[in-house]
N, CA, C and O atoms as CSV, one atom per row, in Angstrom:
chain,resi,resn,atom,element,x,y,z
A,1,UNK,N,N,78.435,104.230,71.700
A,1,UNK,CA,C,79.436,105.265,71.608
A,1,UNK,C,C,80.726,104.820,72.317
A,1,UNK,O,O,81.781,104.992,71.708
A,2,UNK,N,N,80.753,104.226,73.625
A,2,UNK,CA,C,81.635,103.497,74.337
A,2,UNK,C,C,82.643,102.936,73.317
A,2,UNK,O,O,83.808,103.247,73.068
A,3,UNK,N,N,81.663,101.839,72.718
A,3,UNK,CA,C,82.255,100.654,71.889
A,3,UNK,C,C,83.630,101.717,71.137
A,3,UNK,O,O,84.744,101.986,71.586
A,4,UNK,N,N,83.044,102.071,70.014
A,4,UNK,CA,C,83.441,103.111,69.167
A,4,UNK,C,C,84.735,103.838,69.780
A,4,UNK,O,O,85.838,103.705,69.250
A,5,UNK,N,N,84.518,104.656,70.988
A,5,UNK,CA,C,85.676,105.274,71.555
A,5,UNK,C,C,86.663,104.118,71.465
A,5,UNK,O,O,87.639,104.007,70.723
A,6,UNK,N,N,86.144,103.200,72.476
A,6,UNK,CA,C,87.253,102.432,72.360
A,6,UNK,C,C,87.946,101.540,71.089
A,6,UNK,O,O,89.173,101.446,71.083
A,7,UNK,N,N,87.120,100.855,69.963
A,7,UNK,CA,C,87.654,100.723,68.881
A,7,UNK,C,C,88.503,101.616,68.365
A,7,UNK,O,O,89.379,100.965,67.797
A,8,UNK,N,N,88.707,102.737,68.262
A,8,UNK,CA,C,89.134,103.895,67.954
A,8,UNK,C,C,90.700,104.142,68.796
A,8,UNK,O,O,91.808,104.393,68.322
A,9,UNK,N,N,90.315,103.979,70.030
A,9,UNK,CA,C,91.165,103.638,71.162
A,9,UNK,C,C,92.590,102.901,70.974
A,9,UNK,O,O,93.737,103.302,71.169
A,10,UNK,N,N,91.981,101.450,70.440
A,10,UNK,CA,C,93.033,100.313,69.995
A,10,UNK,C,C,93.697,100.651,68.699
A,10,UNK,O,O,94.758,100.046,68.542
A,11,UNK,N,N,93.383,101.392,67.810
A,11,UNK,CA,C,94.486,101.307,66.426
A,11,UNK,C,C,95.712,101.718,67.206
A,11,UNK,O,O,95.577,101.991,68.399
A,12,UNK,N,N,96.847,101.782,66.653
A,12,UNK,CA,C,97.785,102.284,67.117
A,12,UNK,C,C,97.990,103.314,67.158
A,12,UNK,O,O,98.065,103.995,68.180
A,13,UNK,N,N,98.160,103.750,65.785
A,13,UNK,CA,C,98.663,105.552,65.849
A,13,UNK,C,C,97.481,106.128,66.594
A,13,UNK,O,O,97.496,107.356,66.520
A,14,UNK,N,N,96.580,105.707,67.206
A,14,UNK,CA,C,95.516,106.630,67.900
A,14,UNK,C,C,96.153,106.358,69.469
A,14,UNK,O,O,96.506,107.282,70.203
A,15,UNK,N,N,96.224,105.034,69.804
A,15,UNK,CA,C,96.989,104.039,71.009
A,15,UNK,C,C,98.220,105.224,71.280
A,15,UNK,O,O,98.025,106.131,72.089
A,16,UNK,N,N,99.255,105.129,70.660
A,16,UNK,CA,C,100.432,106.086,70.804
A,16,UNK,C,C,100.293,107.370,71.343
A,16,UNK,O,O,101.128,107.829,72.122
A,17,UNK,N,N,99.236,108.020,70.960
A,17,UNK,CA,C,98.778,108.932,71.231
A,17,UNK,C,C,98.100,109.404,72.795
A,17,UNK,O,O,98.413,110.241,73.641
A,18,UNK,N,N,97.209,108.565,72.685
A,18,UNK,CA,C,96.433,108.171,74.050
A,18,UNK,C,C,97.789,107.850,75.320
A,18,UNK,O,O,97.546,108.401,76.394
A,19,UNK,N,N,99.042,107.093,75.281
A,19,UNK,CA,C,98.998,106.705,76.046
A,19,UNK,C,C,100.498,107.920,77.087
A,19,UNK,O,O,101.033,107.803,78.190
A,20,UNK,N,N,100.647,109.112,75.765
A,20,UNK,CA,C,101.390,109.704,76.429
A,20,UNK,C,C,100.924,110.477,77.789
A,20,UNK,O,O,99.735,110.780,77.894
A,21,UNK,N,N,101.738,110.764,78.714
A,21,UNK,CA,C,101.316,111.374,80.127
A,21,UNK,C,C,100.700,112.956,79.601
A,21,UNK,O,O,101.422,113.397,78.707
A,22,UNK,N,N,99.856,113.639,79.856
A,22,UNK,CA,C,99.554,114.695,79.700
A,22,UNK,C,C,100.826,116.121,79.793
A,22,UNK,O,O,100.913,117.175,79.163
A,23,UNK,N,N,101.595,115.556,80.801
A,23,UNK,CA,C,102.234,116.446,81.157
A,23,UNK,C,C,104.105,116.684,80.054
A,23,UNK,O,O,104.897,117.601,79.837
A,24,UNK,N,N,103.953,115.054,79.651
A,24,UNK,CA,C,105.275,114.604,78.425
A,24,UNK,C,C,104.450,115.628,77.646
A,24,UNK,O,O,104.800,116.808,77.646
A,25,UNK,N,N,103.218,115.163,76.893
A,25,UNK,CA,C,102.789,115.390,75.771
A,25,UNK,C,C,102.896,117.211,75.971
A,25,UNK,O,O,103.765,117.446,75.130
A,26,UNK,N,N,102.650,118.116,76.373
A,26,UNK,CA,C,102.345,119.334,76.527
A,26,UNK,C,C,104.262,119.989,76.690
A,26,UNK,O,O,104.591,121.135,76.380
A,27,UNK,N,N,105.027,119.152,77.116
A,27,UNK,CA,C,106.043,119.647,77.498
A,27,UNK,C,C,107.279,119.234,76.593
A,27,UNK,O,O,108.351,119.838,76.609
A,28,UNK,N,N,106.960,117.975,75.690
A,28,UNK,CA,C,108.176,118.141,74.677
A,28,UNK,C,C,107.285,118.464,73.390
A,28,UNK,O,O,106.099,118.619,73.099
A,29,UNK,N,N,108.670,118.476,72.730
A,29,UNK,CA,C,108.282,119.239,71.351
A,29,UNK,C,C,107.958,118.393,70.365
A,29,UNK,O,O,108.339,117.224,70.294
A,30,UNK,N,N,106.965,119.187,69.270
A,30,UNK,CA,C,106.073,118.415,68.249
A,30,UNK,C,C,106.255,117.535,67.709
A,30,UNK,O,O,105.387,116.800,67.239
A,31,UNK,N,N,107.757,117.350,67.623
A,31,UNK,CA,C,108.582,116.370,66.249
A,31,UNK,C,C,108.854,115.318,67.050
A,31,UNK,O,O,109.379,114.447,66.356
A,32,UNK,N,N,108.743,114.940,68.290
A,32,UNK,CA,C,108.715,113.801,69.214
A,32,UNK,C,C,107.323,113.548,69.036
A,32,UNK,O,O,107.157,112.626,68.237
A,33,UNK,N,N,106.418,113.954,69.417
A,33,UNK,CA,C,104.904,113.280,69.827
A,33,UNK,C,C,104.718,113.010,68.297
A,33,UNK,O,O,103.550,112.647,68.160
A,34,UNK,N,N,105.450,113.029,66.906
A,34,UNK,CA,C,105.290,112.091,65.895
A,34,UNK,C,C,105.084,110.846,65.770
A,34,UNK,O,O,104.246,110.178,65.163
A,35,UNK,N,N,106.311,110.522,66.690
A,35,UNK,CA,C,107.340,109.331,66.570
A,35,UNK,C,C,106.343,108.046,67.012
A,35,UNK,O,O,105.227,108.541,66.857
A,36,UNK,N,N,106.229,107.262,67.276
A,36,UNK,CA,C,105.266,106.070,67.578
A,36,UNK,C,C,105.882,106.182,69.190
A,36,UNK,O,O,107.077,106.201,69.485
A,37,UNK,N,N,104.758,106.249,70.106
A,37,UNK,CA,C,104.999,106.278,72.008
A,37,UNK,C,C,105.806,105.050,72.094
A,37,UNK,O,O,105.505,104.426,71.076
A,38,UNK,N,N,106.521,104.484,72.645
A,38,UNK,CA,C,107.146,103.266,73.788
A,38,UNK,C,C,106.815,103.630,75.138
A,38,UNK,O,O,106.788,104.852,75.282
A,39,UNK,N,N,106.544,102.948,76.209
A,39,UNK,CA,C,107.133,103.213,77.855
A,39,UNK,C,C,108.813,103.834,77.669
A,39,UNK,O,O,109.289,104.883,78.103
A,40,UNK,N,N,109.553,102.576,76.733
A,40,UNK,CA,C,111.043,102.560,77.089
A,40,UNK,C,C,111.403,104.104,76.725
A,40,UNK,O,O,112.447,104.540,77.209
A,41,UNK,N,N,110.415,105.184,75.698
A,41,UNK,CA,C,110.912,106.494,75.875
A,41,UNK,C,C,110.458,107.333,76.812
A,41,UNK,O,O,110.376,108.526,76.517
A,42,UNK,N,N,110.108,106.924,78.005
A,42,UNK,CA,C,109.928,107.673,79.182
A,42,UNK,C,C,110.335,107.358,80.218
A,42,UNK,O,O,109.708,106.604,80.961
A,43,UNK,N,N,111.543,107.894,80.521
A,43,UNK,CA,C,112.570,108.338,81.768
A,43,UNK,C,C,111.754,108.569,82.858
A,43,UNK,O,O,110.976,109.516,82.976
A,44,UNK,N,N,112.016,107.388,83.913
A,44,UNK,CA,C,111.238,106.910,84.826
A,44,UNK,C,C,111.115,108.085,85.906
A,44,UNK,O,O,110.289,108.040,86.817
A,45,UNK,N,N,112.032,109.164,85.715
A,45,UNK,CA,C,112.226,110.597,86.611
A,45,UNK,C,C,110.951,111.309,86.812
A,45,UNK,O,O,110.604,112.037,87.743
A,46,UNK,N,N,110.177,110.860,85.490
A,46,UNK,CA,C,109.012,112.178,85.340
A,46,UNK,C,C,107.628,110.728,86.260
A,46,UNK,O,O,106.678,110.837,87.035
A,47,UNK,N,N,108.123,109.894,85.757
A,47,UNK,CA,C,106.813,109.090,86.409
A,47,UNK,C,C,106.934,109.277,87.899
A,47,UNK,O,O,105.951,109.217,88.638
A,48,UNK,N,N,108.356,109.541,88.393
A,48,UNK,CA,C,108.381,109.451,89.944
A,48,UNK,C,C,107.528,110.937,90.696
A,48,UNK,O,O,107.515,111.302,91.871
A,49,UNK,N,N,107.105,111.329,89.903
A,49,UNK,CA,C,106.429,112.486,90.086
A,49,UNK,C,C,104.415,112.239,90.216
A,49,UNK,O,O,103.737,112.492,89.221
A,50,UNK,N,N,103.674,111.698,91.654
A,50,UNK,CA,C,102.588,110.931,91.585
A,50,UNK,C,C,101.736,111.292,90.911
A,50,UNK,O,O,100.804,110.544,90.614
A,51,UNK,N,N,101.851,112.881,90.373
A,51,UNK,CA,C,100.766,113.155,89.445
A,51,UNK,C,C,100.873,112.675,88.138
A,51,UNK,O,O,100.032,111.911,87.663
A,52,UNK,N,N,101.790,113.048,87.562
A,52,UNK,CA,C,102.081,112.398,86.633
A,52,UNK,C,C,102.105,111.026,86.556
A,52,UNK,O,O,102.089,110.610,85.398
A,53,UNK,N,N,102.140,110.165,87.443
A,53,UNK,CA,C,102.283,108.371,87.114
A,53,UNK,C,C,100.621,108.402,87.327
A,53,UNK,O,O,100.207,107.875,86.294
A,54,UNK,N,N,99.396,108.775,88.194
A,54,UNK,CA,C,98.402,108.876,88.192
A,54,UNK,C,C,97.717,108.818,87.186
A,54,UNK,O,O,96.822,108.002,86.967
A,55,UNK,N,N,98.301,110.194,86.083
A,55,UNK,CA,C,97.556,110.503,84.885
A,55,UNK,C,C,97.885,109.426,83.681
A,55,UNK,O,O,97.082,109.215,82.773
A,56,UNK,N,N,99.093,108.807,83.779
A,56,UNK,CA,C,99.714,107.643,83.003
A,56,UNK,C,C,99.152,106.760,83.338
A,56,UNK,O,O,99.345,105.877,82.502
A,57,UNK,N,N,98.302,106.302,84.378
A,57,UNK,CA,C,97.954,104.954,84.965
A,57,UNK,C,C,96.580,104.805,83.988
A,57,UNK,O,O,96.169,103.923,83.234
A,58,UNK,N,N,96.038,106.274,84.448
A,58,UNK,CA,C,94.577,106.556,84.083
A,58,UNK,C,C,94.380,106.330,82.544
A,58,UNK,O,O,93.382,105.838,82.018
A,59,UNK,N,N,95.379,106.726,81.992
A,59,UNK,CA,C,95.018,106.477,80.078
A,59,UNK,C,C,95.814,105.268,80.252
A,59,UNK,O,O,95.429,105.382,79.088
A,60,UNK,N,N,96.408,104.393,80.442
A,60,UNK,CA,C,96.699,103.108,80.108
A,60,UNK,C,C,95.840,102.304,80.469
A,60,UNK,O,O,95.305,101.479,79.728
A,61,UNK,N,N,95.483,102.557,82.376
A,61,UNK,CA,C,94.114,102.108,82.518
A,61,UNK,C,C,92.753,101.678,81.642
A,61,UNK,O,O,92.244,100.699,81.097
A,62,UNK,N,N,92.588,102.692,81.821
A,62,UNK,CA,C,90.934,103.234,80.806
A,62,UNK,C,C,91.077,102.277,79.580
A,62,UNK,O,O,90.401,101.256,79.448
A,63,UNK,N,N,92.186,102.782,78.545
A,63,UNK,CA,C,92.300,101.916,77.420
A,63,UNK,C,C,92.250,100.467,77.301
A,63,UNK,O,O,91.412,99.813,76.679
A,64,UNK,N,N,93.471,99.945,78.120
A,64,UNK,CA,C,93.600,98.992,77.795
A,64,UNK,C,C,94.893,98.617,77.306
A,64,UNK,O,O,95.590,99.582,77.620
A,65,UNK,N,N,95.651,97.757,76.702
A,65,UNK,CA,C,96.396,97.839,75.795
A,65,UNK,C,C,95.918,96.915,74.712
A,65,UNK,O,O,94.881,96.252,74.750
A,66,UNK,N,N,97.057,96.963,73.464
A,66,UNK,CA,C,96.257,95.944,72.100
A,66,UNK,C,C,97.313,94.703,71.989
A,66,UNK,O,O,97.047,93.621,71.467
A,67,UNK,N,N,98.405,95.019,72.505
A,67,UNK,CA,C,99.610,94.268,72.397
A,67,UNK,C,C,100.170,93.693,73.501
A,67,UNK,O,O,100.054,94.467,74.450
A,68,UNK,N,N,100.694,92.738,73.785
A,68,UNK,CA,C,101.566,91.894,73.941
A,68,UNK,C,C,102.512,92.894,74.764
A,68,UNK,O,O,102.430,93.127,75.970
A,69,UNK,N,N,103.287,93.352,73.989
A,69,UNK,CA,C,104.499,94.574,74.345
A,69,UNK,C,C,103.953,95.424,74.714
A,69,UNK,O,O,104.892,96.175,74.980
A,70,UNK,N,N,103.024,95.985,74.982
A,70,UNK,CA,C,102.034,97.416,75.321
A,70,UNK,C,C,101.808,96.847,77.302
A,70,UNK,O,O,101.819,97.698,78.191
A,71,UNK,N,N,101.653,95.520,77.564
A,71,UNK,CA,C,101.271,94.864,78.460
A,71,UNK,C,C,102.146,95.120,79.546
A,71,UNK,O,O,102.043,95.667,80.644
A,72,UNK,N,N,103.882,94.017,78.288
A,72,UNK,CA,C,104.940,93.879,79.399
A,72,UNK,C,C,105.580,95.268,79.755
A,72,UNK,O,O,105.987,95.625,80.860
A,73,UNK,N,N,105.581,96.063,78.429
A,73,UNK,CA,C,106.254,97.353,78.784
A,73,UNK,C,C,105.533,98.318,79.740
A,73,UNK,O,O,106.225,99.183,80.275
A,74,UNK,N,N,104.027,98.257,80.054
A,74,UNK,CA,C,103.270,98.680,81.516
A,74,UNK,C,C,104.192,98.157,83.062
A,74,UNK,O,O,104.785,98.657,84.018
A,75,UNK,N,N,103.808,96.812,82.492
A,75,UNK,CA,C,104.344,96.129,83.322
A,75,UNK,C,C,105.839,96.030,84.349
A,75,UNK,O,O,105.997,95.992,85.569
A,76,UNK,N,N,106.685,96.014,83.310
A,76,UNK,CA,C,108.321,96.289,83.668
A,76,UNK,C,C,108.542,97.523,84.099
A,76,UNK,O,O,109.549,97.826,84.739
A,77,UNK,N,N,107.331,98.588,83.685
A,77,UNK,CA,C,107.730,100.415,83.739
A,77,UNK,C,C,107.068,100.446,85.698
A,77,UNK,O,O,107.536,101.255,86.498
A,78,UNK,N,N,106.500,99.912,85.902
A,78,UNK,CA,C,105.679,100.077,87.088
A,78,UNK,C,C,106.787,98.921,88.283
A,78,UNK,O,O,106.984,99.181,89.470
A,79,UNK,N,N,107.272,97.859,87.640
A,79,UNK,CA,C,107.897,97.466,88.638
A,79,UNK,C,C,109.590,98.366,88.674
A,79,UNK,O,O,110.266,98.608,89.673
A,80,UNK,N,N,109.767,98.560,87.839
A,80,UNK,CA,C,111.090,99.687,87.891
A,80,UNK,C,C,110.533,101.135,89.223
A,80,UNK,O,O,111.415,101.642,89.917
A,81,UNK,N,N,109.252,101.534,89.353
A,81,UNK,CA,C,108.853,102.632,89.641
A,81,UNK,C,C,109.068,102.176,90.967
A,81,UNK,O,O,109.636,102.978,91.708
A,82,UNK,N,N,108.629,100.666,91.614
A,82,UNK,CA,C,108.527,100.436,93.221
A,82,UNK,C,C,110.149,99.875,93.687
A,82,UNK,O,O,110.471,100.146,94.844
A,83,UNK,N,N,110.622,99.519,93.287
A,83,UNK,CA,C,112.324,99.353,93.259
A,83,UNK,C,C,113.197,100.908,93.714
A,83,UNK,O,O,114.343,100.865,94.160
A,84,UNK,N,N,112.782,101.630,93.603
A,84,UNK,CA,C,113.064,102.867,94.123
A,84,UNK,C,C,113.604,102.882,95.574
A,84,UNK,O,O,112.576,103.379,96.034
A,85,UNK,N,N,114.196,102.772,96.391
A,85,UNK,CA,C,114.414,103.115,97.587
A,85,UNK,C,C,114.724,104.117,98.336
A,85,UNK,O,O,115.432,105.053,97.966
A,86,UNK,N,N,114.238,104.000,99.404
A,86,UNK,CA,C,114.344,105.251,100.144
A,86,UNK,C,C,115.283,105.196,101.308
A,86,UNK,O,O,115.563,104.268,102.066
A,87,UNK,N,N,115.786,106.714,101.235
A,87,UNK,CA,C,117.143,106.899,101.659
A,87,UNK,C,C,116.733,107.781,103.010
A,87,UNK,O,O,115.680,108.282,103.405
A,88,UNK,N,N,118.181,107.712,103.553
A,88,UNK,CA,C,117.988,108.186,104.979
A,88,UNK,C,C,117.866,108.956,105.312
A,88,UNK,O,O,117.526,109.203,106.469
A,89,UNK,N,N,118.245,110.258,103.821
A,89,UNK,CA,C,118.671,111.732,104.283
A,89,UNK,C,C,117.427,112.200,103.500
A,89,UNK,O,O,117.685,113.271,102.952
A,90,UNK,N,N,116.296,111.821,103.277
A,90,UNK,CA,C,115.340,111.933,102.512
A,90,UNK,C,C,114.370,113.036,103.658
A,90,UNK,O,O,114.294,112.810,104.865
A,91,UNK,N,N,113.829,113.987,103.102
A,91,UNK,CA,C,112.933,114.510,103.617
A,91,UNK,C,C,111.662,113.706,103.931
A,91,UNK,O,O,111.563,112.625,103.350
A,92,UNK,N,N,110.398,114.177,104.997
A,92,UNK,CA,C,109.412,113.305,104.794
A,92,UNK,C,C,108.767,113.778,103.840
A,92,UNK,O,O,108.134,112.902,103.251
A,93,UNK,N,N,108.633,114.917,103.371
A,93,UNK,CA,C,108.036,114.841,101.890
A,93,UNK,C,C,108.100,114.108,101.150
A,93,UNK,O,O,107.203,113.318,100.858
A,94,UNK,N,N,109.631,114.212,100.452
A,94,UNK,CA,C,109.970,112.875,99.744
A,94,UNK,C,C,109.354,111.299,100.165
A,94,UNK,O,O,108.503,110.692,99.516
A,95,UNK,N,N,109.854,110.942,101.104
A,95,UNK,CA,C,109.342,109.752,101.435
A,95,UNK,C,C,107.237,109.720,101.050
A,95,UNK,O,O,106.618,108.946,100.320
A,96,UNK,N,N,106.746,110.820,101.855
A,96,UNK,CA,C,105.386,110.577,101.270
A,96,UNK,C,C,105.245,110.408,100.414
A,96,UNK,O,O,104.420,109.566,100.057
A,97,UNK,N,N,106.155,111.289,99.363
A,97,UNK,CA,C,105.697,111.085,98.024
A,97,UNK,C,C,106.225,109.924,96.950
A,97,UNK,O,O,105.655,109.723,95.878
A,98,UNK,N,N,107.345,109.225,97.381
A,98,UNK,CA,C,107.424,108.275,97.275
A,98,UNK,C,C,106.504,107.050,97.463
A,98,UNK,O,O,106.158,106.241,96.602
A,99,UNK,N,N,106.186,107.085,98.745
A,99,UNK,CA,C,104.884,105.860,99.401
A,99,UNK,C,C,103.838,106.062,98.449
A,99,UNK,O,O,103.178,105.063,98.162
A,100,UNK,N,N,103.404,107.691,97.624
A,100,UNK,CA,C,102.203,107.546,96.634
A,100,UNK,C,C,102.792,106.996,95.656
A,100,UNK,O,O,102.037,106.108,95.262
A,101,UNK,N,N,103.985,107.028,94.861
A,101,UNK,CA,C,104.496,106.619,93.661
A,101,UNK,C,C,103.942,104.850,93.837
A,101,UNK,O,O,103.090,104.322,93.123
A,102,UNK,N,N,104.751,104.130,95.067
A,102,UNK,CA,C,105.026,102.922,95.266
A,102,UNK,C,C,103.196,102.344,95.049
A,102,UNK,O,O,102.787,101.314,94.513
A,103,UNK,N,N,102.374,103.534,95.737
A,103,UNK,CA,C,100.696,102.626,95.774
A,103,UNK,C,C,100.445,102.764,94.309
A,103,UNK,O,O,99.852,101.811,93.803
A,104,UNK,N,N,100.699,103.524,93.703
A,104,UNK,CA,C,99.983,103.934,92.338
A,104,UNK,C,C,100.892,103.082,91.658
A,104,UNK,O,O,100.122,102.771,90.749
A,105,UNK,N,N,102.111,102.360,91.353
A,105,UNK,CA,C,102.885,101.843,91.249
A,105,UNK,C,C,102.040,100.350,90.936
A,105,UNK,O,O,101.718,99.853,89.856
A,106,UNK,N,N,101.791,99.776,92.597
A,106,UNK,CA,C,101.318,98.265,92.736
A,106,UNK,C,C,99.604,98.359,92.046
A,106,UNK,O,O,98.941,97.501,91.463
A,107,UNK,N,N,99.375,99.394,92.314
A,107,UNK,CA,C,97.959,99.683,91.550
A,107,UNK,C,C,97.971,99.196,89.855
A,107,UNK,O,O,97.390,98.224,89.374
A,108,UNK,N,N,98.482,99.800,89.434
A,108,UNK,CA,C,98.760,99.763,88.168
A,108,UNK,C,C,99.260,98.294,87.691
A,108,UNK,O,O,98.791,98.105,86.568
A,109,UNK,N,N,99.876,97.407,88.028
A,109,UNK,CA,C,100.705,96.384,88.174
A,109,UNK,C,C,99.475,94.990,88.576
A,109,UNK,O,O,99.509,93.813,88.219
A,110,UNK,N,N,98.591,95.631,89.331
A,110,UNK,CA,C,97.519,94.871,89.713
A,110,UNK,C,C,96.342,94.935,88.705
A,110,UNK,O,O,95.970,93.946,88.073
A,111,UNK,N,N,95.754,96.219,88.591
A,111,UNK,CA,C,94.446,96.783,87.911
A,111,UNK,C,C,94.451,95.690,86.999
A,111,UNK,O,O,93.571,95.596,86.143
């Protein structure tokens, strides 16, 4: 059954699907989640948010990718995420929640 999920997993238009964030997918509208997924259409604003990069890690994770470009575009999206710096007038909230972005960040980049 594994196998299967995951065969299923790798086509693309299923891939595209799988690899939007739970929280994109539920929050824009229908005639977008058509379109074939990229990383490059997700505005790195919503990933800086740790739940959301968590739940993105977790279905890119899990899957896998099938491509080449599925790889680097993980790849480039996660080192854009730790490049972030932190500023002086920053709350420590912020900053914590930053420090989770940056682990889930190198996590992802590593896994």
């Amino acid at each position: 059954v594994r196998k299967c999920i995951l065969s299923l997993a790798s086509l693309p238009c299923v891939s595209s699907y799988l690899r939007i964030p739970t929280f994109l997918a539920l929050s824009s509208p229908k005639e977008e989640n058509n379109a074939e997924f990229t990383l490059s259409s997700i505005e790195l604003e919503f990933l800086k948010d740790s739940e959301v990069l968590d739940d993105f890690l977790y279905r890119n994770l899990s899957f896998g990718w099938s491509t080449k470009r599925q790889f680097e575009e993980l790849w480039v999206t996660m080192l854009g995420m730790i490049t972030y710096r932190f500023d002086t007038d920053m709350s420590k909230e912020e900053i914590n929640e930053l420090s989770v972005v940056n682990r889930l960040a190198i996590r992802g980049m590593t896994a």
